[in-house]
TORKOL-4160 file (C-alpha; in steps of 0.2 Angstrom, whole numbers, padded with zeros to 4 digits, m for minus):
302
<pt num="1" X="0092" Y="m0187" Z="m0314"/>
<pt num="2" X="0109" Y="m0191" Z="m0320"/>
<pt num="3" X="0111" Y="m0199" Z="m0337"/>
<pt num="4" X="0116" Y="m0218" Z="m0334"/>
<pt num="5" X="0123" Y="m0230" Z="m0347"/>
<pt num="6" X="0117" Y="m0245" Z="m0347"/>
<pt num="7" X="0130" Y="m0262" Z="m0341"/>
<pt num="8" X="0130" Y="m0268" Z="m0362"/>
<pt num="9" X="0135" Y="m0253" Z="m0368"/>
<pt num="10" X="0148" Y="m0252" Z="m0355"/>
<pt num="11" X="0155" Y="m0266" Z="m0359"/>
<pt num="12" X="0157" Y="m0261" Z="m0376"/>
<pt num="13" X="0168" Y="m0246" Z="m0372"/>
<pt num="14" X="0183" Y="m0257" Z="m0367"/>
<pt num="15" X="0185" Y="m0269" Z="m0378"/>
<pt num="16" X="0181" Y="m0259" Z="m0395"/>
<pt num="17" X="0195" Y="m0248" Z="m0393"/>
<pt num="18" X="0212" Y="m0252" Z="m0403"/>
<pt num="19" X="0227" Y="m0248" Z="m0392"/>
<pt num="20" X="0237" Y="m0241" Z="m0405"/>
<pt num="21" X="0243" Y="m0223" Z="m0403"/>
<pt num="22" X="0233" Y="m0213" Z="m0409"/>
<pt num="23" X="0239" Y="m0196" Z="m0421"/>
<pt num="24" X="0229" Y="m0184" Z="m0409"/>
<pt num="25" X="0241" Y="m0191" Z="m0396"/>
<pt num="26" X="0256" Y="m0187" Z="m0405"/>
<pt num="27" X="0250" Y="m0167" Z="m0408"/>
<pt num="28" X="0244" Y="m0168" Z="m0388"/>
<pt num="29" X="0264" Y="m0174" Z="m0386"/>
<pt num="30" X="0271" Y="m0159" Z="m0397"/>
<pt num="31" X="0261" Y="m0148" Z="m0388"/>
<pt num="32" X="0265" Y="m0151" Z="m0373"/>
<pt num="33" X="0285" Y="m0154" Z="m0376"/>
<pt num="34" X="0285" Y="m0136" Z="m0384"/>
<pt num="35" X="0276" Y="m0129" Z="m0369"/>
<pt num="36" X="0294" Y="m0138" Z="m0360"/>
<pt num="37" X="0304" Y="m0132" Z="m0373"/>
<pt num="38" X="0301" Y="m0112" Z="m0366"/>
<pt num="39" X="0298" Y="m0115" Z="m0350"/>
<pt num="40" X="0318" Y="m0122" Z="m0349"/>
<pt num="41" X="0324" Y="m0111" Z="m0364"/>
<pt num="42" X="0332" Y="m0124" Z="m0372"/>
<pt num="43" X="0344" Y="m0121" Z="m0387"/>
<pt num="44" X="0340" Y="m0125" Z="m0402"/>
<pt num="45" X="0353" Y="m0140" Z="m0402"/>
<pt num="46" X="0343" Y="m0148" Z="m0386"/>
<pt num="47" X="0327" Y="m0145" Z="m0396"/>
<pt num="48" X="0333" Y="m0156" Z="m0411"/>
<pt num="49" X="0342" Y="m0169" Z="m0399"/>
<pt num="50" X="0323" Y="m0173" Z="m0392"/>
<pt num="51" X="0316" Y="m0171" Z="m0406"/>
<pt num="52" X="0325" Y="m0181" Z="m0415"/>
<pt num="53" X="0320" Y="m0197" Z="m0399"/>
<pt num="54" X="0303" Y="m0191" Z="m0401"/>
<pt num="55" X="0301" Y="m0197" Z="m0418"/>
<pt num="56" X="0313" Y="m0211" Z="m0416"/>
<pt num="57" X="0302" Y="m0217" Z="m0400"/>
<pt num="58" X="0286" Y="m0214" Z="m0410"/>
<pt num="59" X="0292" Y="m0223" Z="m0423"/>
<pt num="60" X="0298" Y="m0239" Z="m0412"/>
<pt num="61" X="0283" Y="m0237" Z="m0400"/>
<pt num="62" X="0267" Y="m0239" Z="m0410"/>
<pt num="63" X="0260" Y="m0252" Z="m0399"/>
<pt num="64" X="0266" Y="m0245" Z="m0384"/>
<pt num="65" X="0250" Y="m0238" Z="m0372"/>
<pt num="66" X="0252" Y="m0217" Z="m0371"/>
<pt num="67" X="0257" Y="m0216" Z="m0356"/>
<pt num="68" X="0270" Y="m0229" Z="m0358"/>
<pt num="69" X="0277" Y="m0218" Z="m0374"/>
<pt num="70" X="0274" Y="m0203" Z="m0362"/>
<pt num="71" X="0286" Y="m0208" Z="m0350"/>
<pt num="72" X="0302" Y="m0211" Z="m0362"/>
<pt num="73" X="0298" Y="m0194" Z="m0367"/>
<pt num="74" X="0298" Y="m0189" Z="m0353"/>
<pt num="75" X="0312" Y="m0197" Z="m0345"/>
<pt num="76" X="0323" Y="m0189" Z="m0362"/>
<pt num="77" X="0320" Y="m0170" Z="m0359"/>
<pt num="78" X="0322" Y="m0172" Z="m0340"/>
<pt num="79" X="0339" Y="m0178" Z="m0346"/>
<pt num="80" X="0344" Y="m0165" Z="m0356"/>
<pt num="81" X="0337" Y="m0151" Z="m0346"/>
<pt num="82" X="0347" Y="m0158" Z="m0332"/>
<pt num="83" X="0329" Y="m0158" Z="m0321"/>
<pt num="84" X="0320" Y="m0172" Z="m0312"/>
<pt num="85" X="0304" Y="m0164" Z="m0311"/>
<pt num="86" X="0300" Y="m0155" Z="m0324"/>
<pt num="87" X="0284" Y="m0150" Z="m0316"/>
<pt num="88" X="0289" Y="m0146" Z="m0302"/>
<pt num="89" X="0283" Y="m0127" Z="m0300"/>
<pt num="90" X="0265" Y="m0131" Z="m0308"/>
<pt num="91" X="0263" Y="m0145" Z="m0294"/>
<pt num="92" X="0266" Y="m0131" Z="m0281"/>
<pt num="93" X="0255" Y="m0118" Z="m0286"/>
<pt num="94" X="0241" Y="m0134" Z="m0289"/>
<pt num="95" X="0244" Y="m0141" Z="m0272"/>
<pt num="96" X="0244" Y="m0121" Z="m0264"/>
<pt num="97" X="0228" Y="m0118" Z="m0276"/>
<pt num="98" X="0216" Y="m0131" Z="m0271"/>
<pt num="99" X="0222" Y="m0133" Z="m0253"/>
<pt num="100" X="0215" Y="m0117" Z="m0253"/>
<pt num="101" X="0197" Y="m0122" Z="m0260"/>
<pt num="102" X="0199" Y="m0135" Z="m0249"/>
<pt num="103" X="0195" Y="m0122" Z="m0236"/>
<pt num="104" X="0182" Y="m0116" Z="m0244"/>
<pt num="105" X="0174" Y="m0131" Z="m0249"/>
<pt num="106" X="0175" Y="m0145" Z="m0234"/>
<pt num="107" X="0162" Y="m0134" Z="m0222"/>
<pt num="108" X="0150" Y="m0133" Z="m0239"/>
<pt num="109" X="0151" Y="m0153" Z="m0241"/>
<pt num="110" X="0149" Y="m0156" Z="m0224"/>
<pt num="111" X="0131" Y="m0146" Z="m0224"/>
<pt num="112" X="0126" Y="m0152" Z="m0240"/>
<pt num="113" X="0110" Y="m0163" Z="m0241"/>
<pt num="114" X="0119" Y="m0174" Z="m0252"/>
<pt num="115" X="0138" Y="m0173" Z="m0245"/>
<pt num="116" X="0145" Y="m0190" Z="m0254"/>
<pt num="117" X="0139" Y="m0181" Z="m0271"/>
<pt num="118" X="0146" Y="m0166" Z="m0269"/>
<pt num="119" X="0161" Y="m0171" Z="m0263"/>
<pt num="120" X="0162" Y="m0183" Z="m0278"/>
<pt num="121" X="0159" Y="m0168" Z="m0288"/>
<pt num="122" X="0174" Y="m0159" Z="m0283"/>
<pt num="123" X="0185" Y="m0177" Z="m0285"/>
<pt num="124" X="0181" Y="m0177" Z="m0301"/>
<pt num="125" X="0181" Y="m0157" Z="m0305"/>
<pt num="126" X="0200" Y="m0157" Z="m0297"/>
<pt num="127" X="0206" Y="m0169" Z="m0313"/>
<pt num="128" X="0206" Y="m0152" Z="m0325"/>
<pt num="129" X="0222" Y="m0148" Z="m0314"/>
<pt num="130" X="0231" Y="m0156" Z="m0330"/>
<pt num="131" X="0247" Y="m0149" Z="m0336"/>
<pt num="132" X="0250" Y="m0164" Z="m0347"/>
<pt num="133" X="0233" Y="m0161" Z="m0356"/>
<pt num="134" X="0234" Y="m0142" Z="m0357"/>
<pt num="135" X="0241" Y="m0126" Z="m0345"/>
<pt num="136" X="0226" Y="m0115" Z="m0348"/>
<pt num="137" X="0213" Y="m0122" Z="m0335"/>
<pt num="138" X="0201" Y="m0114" Z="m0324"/>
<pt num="139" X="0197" Y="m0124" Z="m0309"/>
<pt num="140" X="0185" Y="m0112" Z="m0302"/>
<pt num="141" X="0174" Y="m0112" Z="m0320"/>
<pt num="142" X="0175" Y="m0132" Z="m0320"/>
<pt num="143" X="0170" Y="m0132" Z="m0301"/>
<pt num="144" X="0154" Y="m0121" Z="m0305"/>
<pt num="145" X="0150" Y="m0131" Z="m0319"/>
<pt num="146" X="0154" Y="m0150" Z="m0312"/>
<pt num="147" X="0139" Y="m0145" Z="m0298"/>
<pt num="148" X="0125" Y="m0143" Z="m0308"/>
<pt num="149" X="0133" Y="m0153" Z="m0324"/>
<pt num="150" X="0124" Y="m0169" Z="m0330"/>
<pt num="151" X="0137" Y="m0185" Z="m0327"/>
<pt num="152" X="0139" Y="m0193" Z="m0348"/>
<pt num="153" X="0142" Y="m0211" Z="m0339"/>
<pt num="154" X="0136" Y="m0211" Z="m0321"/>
<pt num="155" X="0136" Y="m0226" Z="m0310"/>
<pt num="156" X="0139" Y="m0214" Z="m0295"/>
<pt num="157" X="0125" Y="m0224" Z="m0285"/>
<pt num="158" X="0135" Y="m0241" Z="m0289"/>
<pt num="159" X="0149" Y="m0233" Z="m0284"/>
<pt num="160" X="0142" Y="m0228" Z="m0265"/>
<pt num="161" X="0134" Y="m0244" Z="m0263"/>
<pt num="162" X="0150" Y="m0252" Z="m0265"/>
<pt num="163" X="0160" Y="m0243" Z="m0255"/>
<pt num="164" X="0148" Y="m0246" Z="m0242"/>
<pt num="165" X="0152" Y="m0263" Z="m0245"/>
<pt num="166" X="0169" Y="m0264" Z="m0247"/>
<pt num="167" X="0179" Y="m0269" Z="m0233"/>
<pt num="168" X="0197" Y="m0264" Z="m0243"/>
<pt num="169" X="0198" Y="m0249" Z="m0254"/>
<pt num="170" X="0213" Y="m0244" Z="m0266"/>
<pt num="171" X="0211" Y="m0227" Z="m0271"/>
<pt num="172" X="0223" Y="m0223" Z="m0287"/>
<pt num="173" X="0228" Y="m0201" Z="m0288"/>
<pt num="174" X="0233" Y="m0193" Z="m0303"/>
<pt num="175" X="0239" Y="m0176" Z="m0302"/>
<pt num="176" X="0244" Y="m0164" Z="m0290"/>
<pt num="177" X="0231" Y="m0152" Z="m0283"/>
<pt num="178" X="0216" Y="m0166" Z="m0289"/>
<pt num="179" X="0224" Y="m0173" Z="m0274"/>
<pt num="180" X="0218" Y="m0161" Z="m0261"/>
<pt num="181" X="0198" Y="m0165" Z="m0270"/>
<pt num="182" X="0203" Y="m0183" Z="m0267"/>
<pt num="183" X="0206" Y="m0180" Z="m0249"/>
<pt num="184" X="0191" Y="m0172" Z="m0246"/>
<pt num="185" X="0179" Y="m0186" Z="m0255"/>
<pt num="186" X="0190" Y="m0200" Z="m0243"/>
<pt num="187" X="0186" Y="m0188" Z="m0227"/>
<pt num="188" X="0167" Y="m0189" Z="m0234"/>
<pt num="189" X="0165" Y="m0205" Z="m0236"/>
<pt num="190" X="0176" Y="m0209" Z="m0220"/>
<pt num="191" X="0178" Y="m0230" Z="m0227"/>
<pt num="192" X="0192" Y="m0235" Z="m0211"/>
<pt num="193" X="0203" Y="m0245" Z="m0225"/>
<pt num="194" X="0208" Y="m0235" Z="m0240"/>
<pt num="195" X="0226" Y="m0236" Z="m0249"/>
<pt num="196" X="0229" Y="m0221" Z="m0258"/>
<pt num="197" X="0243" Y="m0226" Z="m0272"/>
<pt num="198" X="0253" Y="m0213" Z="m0282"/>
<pt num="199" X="0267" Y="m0213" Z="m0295"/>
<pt num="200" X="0284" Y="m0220" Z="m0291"/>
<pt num="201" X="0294" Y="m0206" Z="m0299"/>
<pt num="202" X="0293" Y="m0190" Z="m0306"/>
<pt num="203" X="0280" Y="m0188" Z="m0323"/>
<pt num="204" X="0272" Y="m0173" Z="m0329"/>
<pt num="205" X="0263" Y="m0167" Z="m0316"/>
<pt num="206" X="0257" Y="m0182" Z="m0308"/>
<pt num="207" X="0258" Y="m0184" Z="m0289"/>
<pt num="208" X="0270" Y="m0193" Z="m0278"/>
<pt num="209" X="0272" Y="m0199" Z="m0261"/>
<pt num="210" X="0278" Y="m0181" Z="m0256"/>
<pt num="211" X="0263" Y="m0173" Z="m0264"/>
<pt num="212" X="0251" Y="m0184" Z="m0256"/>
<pt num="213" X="0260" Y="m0182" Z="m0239"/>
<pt num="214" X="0263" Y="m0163" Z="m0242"/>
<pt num="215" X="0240" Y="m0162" Z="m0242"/>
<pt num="216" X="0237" Y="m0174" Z="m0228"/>
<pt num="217" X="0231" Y="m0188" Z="m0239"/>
<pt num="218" X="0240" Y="m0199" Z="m0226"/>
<pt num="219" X="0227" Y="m0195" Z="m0213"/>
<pt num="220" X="0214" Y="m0202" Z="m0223"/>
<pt num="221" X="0223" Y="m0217" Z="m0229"/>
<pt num="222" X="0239" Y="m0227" Z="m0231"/>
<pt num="223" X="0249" Y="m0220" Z="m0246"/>
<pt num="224" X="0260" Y="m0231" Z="m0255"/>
<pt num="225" X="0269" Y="m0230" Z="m0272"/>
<pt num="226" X="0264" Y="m0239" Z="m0288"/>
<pt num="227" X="0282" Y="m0242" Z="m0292"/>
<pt num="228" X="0282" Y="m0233" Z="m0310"/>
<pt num="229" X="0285" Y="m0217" Z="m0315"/>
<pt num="230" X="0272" Y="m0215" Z="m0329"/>
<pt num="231" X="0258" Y="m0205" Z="m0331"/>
<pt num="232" X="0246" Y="m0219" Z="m0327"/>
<pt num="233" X="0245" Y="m0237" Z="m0318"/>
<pt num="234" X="0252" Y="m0249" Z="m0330"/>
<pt num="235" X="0249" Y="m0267" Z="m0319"/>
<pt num="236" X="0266" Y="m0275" Z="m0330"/>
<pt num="237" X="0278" Y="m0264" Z="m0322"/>
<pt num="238" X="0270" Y="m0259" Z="m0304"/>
<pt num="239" X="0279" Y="m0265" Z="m0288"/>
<pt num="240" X="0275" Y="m0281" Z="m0277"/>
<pt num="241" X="0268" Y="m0270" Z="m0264"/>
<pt num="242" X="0255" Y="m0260" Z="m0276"/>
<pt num="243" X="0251" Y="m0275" Z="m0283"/>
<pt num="244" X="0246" Y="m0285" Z="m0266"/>
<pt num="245" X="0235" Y="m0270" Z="m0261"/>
<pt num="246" X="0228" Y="m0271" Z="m0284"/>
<pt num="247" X="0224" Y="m0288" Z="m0279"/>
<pt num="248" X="0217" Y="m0287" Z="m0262"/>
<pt num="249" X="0206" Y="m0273" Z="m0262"/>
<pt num="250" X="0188" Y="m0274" Z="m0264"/>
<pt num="251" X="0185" Y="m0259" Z="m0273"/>
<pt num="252" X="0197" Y="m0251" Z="m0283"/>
<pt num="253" X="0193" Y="m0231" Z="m0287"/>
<pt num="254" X="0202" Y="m0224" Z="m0301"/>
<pt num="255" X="0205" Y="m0205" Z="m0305"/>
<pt num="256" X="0210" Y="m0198" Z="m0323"/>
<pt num="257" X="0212" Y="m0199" Z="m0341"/>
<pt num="258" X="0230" Y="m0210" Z="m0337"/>
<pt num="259" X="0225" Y="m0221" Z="m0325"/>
<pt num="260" X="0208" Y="m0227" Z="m0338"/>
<pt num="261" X="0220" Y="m0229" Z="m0352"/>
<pt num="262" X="0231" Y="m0241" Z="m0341"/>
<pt num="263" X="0215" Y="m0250" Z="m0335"/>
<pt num="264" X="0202" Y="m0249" Z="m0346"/>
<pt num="265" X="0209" Y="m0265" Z="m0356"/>
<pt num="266" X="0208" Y="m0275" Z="m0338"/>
<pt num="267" X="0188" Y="m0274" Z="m0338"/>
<pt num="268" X="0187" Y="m0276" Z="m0319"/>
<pt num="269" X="0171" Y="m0272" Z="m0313"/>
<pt num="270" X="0181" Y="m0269" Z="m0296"/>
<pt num="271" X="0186" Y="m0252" Z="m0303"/>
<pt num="272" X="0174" Y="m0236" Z="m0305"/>
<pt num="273" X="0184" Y="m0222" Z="m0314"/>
<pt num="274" X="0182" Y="m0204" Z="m0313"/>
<pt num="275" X="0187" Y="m0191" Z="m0323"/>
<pt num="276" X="0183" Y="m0176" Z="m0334"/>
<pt num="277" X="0186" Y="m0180" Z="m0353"/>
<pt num="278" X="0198" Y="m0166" Z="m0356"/>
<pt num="279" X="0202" Y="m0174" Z="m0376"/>
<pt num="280" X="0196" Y="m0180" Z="m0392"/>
<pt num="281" X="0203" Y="m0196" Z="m0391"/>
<pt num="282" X="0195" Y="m0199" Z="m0374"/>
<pt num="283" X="0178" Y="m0193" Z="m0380"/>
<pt num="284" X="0180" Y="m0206" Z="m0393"/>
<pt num="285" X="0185" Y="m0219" Z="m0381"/>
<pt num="286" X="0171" Y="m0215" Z="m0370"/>
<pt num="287" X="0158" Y="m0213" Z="m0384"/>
<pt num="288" X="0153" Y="m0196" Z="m0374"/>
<pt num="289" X="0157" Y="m0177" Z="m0377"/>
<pt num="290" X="0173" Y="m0168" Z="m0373"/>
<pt num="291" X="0174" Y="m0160" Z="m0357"/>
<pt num="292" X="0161" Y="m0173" Z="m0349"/>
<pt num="293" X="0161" Y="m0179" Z="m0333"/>
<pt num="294" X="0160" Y="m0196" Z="m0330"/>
<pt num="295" X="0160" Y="m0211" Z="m0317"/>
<pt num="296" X="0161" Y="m0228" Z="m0327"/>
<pt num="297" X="0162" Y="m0245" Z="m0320"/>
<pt num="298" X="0163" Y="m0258" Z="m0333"/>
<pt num="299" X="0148" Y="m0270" Z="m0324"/>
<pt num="300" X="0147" Y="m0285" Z="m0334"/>
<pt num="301" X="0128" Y="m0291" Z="m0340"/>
<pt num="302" X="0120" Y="m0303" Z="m0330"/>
C-alpha cells in the first residue's frame, strides 16, 4: 500500500511556504546557464554581459516566483546567442527517446492488471527528462525504479475517482519527451474531453505546441497554448483562451516541478500534481525526500 498523506497535512504544504527565491535556486540557475555557456561557446565578453543581467535580475527580482526569474534569464542569453530555442537539440533527442519507450511500453500497459497505475507511473517517471534541473538523467533507471517505488504523497485513487467524474479535463505538460508518457496515460484513461496546454514560447526545454503535435498529443486531446513562455503556468500572464479552459475544466492535472511552483499558492483542490522531486528545494517544499514521486491534491479538510 502506497504511503498517503493525510488532507491536514496537505493543506499545510501550500501555505507554509515563503515565495522568496530561494539560494539553492540561484546555484540551480548558474548551473544550468554554465551548462549554456559551452554548449554555444560563448566569449568571455558574452559570458560577462549575462552575467552581469543575472545578478542585476536577481538582485531586482527577489519576490519574483523562479520560473518568472527563469524566463528573463532565459530570454537574455537567447538574445545574445542569437538563438530562439536554446534547447532545441535536447528536445529532439527527448521526444526520439521516449517515443521510442513508447513503443515498448503502450502493449505492457495495456495487459497490465492495473493499466491506469502503471501508465501513471510512466507519466510521472517521464518528468526526470529535465534539462533545466540537470543534463545527466537516466530515464530507463527512473522507469525501473518508479514501478516498484513507493509514492511520498499519493492521492492516486482520488485522482482516478475524479477523472471518472470529470466531465472536462485540463491536462498541463511540462517538458519535451515527458510528453510522449503523458500521451500514453491520456490513451489510458481514454476521458473524451481533455485540453492538453503547453508553453506559449520557447523556455528551457519545455514543450510547445510543435512538440505536442510532433508526438500525437493532439489525438488524445485538444492542445492549446498557455500564452507564456516561462518554465511553468503563472495564471497573471496566461492567455484568455487557457484561462477559459483553467476556469472551466473540472479536473485540472498538473505535471512538474514548474507548474507546482506556479500553482501550489492557488490551493485548488481541482488540481492533482505529479512529479518526481528532482531538488532540495522541492523536497523542502513538499516535506518529502529528494528524488520522490509524488501525486498531491491539496483536498481541503472537511
Amino acid at each position: 500500500m502506497a504511503q498517503i498523506i493525510a488532507p491536514t497535512i496537505a493543506m499545510d504544504i501550500a501555505t507554509s511556504v515563503n515565495a522568496c527565491l530561494d539560494p539553492l535556486c540561484e546555484e540551480c540557475f548558474r548551473s544550468t546557464y554554465q551548462r549554456l555557456f559551452d554548449k554555444f561557446n560563448l566569449s568571455d565578453s558574452q559570458r560577462d554581459s549575462f552575467m552581469d543581467f543575472f545578478w542585476q535580475t536577481l538582485k531586482t527580482e527577489r519576490n519574483s516566483s523562479t520560473p518568472e526569474i527563469q524566463r528573463m534569464l532565459n530570454q537574455r542569453l537567447s538574445l545574445i546567442v542569437g538563438i530562439d530555442d536554446l534547447f532545441a537539440d535536447e528536445k529532439a533527442t527527448s521526444n526520439a527517446m521516449a517515443k521510442a519507450l513508447y513503443e515498448d511500453w503502450k502493449p505492457q500497459v495495456s495487459k497490465s492488471k492495473n493499466p491506469f497505475d502503471m501508465a501513471l507511473r510512466l507519466a510521472i517517471a517521464g518528468n526526470i527528462m529535465d534539462y533545466g534541473a540537470n543534463n545527466n538523467f537516466d530515464v530507463m533507471a527512473t522507469i525501473t525504479r518508479v514501478m516498484y517505488a513507493r509514492f511520498a504523497i499519493d492521492f492516486s485513487k482520488k485522482l482516478q475517482e475524479s477523472i471518472s467524474n470529470a466531465k472536462s479535463v485540463l491536462y498541463l505538460g511540462d517538458n519535451a519527451g515527458e510528453i510522449v508518457f503523458d500521451k500514453l496515460f491520456l490513451e489510458t484513461i481514454g476521458h473524451p474531453n481533455v485540453t492538453y496546454a503547453v508553453r506559449g514560447g520557447f523556455t528551457l526545454n519545455d514543450a510547445t505546441t510543435a512538440d505536442a503535435y510532433e508526438v500525437g498529443i493532439d489525438r488524445v486531446a485538444q492542445v492549446i497554448s498557455n500564452g507564456f513562455n516561462a518554465p511553468s503556468t503563472v495564471l497573471s500572464s496566461c492567455s484568455p483562451e487557457f484561462m477559459e479552459a483553467y476556469n472551466s475544466a473540472d479536473l485540472i492535472i498538473s505535471k512538474g516541478q514548474g507548474n507546482l511552483e506556479g500553482l501550489i499558492y492557488e490551493n485548488n483542490p481541482r488540481i492533482f500534481f505529479l512529479l518526481m522531486v528532482k531538488c532540495d528545494v522541492m523536497a523542502k517544499m513538499l516535506n518529502v525526500a529528494k528524488g520522490s514521486f509524488v501525486v498531491y491534491n491539496p483536498t481541503k479538510p472537511n
